[in-house]
CHARMM-style PDB file with segment names, atoms N, HN, CA, C and O in Angstrom:
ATOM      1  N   UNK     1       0.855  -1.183   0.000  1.00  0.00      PROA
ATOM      2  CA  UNK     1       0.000   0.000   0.000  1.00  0.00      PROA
ATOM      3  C   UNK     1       0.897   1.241   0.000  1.00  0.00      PROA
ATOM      4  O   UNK     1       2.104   1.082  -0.182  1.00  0.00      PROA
ATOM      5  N   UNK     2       0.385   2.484   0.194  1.00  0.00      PROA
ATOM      6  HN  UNK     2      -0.596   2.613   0.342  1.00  0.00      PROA
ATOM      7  CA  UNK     2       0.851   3.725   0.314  1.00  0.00      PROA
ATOM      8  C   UNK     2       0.629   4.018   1.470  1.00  0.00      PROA
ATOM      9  O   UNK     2      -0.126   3.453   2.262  1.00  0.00      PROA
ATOM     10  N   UNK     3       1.610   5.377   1.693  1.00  0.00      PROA
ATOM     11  HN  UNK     3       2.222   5.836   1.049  1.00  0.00      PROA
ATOM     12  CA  UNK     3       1.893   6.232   2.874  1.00  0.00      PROA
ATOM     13  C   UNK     3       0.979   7.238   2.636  1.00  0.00      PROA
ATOM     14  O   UNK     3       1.211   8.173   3.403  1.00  0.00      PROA
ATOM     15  N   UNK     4      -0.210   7.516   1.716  1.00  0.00      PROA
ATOM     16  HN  UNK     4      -0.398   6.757   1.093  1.00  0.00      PROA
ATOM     17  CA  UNK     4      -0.932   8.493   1.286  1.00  0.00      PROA
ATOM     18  C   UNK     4      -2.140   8.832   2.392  1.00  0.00      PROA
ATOM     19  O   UNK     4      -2.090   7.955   3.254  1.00  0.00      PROA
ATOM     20  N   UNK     5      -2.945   9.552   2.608  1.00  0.00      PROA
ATOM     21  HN  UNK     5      -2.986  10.265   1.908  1.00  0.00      PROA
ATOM     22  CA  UNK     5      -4.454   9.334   3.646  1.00  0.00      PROA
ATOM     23  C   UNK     5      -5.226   8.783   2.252  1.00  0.00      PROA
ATOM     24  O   UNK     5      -5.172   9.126   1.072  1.00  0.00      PROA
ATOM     25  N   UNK     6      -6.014   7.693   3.037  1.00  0.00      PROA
ATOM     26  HN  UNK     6      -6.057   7.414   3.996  1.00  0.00      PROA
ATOM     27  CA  UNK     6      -7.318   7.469   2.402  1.00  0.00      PROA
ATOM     28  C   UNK     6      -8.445   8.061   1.799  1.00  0.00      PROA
ATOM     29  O   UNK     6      -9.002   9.096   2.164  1.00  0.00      PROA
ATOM     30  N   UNK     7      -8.768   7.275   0.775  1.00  0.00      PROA
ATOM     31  HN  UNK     7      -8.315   6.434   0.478  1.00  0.00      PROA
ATOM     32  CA  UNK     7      -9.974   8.269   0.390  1.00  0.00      PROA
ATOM     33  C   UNK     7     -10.928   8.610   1.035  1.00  0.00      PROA
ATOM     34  O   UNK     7     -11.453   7.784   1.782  1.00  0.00      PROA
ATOM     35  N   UNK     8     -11.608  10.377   0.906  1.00  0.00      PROA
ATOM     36  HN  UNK     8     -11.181  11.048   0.299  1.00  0.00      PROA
ATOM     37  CA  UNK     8     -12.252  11.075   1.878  1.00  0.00      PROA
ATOM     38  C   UNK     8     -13.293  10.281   1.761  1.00  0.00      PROA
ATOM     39  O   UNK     8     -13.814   9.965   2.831  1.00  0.00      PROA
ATOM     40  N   UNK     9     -13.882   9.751   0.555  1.00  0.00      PROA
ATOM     41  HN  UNK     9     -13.460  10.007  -0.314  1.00  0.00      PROA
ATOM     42  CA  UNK     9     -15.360   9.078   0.780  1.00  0.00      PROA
ATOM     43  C   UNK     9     -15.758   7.862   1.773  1.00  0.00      PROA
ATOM     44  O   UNK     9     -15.038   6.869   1.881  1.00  0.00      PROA
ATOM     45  N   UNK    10     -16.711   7.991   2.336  1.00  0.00      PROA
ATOM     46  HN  UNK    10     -17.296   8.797   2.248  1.00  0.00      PROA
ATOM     47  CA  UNK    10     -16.976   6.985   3.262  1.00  0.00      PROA
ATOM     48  C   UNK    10     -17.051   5.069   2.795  1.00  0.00      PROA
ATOM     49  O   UNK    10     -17.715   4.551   1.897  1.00  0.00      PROA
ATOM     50  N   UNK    11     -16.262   4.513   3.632  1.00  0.00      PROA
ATOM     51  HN  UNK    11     -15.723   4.934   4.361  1.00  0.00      PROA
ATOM     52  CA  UNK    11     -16.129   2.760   3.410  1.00  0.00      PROA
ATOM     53  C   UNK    11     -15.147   2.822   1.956  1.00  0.00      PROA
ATOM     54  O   UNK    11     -15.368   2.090   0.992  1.00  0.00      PROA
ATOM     55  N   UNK    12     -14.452   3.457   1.989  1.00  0.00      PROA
ATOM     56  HN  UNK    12     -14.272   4.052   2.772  1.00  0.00      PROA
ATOM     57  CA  UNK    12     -13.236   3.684   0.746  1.00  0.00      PROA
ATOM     58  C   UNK    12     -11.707   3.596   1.445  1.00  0.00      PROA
ATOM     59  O   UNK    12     -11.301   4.419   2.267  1.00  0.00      PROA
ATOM     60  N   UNK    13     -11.015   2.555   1.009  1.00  0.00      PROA
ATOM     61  HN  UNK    13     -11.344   1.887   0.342  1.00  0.00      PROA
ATOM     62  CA  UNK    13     -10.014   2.674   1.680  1.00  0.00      PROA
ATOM     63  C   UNK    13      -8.974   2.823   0.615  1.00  0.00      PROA
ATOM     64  O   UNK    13      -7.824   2.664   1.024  1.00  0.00      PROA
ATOM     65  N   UNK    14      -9.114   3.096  -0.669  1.00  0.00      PROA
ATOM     66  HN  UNK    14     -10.048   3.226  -1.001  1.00  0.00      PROA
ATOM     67  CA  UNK    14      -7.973   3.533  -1.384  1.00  0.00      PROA
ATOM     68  C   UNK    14      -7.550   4.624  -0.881  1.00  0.00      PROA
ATOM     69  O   UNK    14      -8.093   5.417  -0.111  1.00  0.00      PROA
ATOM     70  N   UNK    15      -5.770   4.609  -1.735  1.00  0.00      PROA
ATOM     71  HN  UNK    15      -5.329   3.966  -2.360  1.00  0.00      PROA
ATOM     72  CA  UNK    15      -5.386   6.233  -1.112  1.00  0.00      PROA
ATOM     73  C   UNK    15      -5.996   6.881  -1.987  1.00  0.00      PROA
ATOM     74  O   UNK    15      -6.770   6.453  -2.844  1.00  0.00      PROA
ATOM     75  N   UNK    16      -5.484   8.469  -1.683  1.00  0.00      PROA
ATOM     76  HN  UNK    16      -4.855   8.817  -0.987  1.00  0.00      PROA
ATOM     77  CA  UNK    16      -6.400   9.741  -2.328  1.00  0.00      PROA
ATOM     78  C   UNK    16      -5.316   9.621  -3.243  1.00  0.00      PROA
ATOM     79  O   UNK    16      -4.176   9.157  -3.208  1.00  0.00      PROA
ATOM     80  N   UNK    17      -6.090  10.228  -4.127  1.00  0.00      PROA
ATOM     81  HN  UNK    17      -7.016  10.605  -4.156  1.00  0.00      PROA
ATOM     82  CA  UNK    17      -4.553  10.438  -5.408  1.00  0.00      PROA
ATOM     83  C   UNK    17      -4.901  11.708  -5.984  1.00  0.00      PROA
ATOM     84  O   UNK    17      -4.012  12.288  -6.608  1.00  0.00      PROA
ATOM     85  N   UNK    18      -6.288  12.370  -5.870  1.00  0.00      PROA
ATOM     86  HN  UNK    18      -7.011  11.899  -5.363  1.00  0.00      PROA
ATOM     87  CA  UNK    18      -6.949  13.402  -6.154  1.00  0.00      PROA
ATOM     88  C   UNK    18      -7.056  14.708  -5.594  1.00  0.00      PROA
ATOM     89  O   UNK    18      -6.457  14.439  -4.553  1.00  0.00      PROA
ATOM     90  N   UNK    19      -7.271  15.585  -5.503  1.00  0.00      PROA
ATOM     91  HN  UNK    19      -7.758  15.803  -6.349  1.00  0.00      PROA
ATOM     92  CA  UNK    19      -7.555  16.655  -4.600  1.00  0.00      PROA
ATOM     93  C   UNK    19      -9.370  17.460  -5.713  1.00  0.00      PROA
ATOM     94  O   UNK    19      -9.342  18.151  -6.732  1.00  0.00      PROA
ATOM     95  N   UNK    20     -10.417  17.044  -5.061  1.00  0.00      PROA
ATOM     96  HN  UNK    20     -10.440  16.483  -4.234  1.00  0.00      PROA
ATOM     97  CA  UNK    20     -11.497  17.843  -5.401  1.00  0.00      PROA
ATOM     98  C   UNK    20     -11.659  19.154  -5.005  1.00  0.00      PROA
ATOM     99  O   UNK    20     -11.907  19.208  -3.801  1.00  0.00      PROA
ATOM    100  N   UNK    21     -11.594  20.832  -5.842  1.00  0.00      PROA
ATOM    101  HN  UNK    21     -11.393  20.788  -6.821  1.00  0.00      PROA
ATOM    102  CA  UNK    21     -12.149  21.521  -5.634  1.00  0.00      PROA
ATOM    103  C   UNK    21     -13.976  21.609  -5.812  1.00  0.00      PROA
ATOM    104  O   UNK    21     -14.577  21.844  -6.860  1.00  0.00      PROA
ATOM    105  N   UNK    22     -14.475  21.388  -4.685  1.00  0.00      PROA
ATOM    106  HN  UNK    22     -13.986  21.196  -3.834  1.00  0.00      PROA
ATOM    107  CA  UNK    22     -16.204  21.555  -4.838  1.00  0.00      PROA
ATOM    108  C   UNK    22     -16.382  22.669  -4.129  1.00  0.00      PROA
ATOM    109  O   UNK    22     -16.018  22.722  -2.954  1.00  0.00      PROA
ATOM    110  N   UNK    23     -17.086  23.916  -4.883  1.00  0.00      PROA
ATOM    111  HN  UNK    23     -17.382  23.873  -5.837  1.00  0.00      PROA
ATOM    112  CA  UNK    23     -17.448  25.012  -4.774  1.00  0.00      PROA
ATOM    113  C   UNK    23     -18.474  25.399  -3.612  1.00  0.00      PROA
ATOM    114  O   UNK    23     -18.355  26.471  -3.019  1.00  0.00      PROA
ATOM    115  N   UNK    24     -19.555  24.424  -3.288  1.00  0.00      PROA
ATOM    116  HN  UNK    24     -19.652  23.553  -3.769  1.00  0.00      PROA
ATOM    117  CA  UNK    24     -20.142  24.340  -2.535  1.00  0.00      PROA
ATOM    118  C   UNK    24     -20.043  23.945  -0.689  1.00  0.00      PROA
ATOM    119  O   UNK    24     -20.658  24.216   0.343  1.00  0.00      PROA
ATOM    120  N   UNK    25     -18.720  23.058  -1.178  1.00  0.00      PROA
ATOM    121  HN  UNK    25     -18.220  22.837  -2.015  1.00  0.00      PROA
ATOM    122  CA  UNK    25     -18.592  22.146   0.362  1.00  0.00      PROA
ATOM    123  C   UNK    25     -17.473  22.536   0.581  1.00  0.00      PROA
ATOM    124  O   UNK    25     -17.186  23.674   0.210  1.00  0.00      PROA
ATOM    125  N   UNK    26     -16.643  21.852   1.143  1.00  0.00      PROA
ATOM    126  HN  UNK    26     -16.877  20.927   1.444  1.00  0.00      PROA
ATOM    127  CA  UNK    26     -15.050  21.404   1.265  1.00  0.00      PROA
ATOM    128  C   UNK    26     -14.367  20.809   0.565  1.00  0.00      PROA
ATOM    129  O   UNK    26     -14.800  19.693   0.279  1.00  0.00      PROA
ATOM    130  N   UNK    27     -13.067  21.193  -0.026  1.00  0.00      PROA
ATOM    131  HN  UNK    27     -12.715  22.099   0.207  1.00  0.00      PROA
ATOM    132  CA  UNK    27     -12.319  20.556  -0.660  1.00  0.00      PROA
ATOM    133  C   UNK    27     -12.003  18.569   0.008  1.00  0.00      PROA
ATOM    134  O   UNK    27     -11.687  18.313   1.170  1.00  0.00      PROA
ATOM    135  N   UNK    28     -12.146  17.820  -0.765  1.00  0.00      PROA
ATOM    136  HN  UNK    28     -12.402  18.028  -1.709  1.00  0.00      PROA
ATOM    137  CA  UNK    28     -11.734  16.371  -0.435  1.00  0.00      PROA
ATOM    138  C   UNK    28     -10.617  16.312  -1.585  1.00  0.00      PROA
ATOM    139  O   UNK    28     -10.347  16.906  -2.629  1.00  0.00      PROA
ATOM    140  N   UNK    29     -10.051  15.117  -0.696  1.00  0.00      PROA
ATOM    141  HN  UNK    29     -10.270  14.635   0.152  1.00  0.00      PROA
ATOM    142  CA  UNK    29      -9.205  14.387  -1.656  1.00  0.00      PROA
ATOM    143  C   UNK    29      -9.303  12.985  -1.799  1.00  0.00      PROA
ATOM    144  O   UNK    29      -8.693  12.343  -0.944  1.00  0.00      PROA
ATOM    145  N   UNK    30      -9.843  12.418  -2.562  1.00  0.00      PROA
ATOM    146  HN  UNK    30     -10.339  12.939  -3.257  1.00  0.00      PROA
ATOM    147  CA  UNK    30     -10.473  11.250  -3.350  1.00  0.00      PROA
ATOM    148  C   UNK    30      -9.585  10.255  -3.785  1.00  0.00      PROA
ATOM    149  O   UNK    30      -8.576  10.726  -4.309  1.00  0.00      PROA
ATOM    150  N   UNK    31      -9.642   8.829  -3.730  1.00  0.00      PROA
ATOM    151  HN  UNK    31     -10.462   8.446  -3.304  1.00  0.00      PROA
ATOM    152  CA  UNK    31      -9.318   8.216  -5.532  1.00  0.00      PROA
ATOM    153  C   UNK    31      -9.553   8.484  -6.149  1.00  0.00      PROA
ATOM    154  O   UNK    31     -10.506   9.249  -6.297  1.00  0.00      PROA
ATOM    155  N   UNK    32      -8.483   7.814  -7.386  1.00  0.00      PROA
ATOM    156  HN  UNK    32      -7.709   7.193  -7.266  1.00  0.00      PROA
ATOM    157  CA  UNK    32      -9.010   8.082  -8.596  1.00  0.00      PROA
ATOM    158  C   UNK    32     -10.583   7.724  -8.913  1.00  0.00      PROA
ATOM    159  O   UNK    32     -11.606   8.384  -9.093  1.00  0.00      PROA
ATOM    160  N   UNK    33     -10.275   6.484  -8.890  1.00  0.00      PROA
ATOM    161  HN  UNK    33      -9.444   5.948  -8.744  1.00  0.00      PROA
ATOM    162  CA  UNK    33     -12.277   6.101  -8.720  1.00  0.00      PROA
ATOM    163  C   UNK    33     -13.200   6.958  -8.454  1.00  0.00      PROA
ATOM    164  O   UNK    33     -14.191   7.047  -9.178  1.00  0.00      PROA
ATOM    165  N   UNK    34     -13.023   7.743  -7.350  1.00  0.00      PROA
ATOM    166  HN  UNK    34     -12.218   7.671  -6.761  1.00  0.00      PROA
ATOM    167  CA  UNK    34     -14.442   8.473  -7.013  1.00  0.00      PROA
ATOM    168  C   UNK    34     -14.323  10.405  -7.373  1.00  0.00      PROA
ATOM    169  O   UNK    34     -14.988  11.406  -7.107  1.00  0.00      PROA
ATOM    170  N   UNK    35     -12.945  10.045  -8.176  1.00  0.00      PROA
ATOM    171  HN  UNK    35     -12.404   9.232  -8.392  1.00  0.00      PROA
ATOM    172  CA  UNK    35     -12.708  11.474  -8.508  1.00  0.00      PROA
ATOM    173  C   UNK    35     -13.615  11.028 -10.219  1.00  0.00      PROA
ATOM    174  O   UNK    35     -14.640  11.687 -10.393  1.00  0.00      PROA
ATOM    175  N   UNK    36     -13.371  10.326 -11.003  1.00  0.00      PROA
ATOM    176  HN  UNK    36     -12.538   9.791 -10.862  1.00  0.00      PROA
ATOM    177  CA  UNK    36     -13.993  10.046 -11.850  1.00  0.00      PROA
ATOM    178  C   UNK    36     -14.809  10.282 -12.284  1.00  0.00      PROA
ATOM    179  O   UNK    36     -15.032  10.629 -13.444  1.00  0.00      PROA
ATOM    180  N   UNK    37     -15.488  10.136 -11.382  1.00  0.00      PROA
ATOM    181  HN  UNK    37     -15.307   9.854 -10.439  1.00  0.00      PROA
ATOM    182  CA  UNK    37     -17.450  10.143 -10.896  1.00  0.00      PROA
ATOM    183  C   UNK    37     -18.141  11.161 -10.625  1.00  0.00      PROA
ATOM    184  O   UNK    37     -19.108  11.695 -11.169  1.00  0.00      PROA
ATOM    185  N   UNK    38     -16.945  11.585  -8.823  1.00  0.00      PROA
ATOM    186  HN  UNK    38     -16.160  11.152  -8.381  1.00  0.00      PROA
ATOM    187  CA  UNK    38     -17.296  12.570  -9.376  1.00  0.00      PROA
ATOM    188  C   UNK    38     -17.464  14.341  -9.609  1.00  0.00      PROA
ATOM    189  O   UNK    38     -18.198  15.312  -9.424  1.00  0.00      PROA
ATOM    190  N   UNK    39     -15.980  13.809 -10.238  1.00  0.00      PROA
ATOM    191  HN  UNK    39     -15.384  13.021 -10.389  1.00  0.00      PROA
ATOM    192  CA  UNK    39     -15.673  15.057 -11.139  1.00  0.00      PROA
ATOM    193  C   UNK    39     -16.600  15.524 -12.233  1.00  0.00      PROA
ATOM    194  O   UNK    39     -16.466  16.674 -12.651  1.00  0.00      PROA
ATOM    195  N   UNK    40     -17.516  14.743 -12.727  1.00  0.00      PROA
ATOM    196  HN  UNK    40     -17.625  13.809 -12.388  1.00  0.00      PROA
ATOM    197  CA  UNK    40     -17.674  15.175 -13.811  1.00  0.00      PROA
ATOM    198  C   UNK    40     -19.539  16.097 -13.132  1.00  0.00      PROA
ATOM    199  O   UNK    40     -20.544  16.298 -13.814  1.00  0.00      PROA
ATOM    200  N   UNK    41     -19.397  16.309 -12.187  1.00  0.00      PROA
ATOM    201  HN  UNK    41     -18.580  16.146 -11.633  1.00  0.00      PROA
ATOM    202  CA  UNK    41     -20.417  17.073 -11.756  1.00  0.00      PROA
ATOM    203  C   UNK    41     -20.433  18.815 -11.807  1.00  0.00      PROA
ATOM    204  O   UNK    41     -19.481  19.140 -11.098  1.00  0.00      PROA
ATOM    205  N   UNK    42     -20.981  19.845 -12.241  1.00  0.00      PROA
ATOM    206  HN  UNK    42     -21.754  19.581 -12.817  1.00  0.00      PROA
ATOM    207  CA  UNK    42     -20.300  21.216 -12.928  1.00  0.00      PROA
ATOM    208  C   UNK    42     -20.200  21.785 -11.476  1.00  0.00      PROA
ATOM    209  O   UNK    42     -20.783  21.670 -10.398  1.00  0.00      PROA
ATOM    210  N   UNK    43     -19.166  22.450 -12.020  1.00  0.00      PROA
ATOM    211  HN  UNK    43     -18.692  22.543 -12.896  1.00  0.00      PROA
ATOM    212  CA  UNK    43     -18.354  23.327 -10.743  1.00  0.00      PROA
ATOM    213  C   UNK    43     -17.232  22.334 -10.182  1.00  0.00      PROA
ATOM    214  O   UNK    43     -16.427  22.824  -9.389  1.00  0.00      PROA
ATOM    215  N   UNK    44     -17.102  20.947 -10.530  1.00  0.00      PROA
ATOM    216  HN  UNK    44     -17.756  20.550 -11.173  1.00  0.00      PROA
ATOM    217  CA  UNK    44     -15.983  20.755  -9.202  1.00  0.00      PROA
ATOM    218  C   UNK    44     -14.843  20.390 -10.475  1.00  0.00      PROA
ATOM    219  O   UNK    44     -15.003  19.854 -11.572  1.00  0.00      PROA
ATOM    220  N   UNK    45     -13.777  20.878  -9.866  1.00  0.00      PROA
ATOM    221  HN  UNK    45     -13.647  21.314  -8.975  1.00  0.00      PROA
ATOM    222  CA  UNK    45     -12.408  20.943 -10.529  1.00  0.00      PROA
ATOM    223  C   UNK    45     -11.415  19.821  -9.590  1.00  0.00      PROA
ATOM    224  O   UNK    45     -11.037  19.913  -8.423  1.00  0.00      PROA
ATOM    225  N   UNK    46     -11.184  18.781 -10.584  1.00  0.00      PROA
ATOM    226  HN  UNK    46     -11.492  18.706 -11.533  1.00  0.00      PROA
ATOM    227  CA  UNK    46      -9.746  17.780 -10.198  1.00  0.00      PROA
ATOM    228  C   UNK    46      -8.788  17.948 -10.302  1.00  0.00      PROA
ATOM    229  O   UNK    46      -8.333  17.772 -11.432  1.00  0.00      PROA
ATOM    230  N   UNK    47      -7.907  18.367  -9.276  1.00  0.00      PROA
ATOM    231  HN  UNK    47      -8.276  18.510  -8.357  1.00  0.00      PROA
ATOM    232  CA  UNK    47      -6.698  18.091  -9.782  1.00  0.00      PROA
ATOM    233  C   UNK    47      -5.810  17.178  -8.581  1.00  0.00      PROA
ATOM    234  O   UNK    47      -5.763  17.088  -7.354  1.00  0.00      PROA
ATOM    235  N   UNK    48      -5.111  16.540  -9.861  1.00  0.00      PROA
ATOM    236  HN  UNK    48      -5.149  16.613 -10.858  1.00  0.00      PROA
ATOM    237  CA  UNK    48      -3.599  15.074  -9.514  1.00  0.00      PROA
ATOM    238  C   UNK    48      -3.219  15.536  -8.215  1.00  0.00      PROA
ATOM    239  O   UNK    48      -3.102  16.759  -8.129  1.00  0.00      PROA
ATOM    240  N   UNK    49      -2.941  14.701  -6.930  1.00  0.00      PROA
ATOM    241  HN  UNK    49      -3.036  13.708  -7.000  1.00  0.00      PROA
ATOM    242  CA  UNK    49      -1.850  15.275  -5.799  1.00  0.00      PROA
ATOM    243  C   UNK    49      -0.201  15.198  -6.236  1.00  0.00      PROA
ATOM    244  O   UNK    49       0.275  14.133  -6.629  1.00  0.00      PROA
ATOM    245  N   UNK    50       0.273  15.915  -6.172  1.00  0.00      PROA
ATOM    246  HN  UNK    50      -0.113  16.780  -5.853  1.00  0.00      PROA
ATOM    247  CA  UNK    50       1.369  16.060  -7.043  1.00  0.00      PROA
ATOM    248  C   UNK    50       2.111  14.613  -6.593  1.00  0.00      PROA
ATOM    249  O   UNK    50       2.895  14.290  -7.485  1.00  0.00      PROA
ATOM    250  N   UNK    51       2.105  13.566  -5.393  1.00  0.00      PROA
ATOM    251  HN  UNK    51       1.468  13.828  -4.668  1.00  0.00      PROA
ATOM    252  CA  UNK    51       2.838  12.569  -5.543  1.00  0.00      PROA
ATOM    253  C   UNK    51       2.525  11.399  -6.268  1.00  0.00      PROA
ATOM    254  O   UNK    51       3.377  10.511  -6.302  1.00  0.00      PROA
ATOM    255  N   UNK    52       1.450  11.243  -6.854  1.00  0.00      PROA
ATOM    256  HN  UNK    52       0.758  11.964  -6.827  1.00  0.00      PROA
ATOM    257  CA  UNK    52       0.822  10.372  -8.245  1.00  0.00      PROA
ATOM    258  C   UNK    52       1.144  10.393  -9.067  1.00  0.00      PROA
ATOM    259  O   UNK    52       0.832  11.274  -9.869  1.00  0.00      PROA
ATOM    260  N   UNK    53       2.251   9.077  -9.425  1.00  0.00      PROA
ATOM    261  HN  UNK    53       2.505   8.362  -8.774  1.00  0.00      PROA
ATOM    262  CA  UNK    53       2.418   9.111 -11.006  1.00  0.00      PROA
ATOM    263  C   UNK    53       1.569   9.082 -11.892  1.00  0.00      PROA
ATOM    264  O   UNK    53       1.715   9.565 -13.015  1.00  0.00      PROA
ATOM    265  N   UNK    54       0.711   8.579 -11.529  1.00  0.00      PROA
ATOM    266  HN  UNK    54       0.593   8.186 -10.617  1.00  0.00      PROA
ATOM    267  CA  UNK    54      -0.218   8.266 -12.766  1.00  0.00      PROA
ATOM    268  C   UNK    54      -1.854   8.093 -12.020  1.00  0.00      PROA
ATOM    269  O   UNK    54      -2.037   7.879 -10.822  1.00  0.00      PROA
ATOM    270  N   UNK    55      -2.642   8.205 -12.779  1.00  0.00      PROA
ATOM    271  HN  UNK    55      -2.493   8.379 -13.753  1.00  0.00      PROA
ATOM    272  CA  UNK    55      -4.553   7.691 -12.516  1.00  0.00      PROA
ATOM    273  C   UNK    55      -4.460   6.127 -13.129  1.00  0.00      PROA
ATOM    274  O   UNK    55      -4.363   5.640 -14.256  1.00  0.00      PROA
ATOM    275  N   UNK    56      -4.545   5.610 -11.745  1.00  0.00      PROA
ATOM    276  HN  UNK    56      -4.624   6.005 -10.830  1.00  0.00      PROA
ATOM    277  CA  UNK    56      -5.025   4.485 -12.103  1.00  0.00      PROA
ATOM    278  C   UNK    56      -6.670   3.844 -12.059  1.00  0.00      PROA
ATOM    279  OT1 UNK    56      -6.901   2.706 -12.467  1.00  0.00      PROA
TER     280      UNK     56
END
């Protein structure tokens, strides 16, 4: 595993690899998985945590 924190979403134990800006709430930082999802909702902006090579 990683030295990363877990993903913010609840019963998710991947690391975060994400950082969600959501305009409305609080910034989380996600998996990739649930950045995926959901990112693609208007207003919230993804971006990579800079120690992620890659989206898996």
């Amino acid at each position: 595993m990683t030295d990363r924190e877990p993903c913010a979403e609840e019963g998710c134990e991947r690391p975060a690899a994400v950082r969600l800006h959501v305009p409305w709430a609080e910034n989380r930082e996600v998996c990739t998985a649930h950045a995926r999802v959901l990112a693609r909702k208007d207003g919230i902006v993804a971006e990579p945590l800079e120690d992620v090579d890659e989206w898996r």
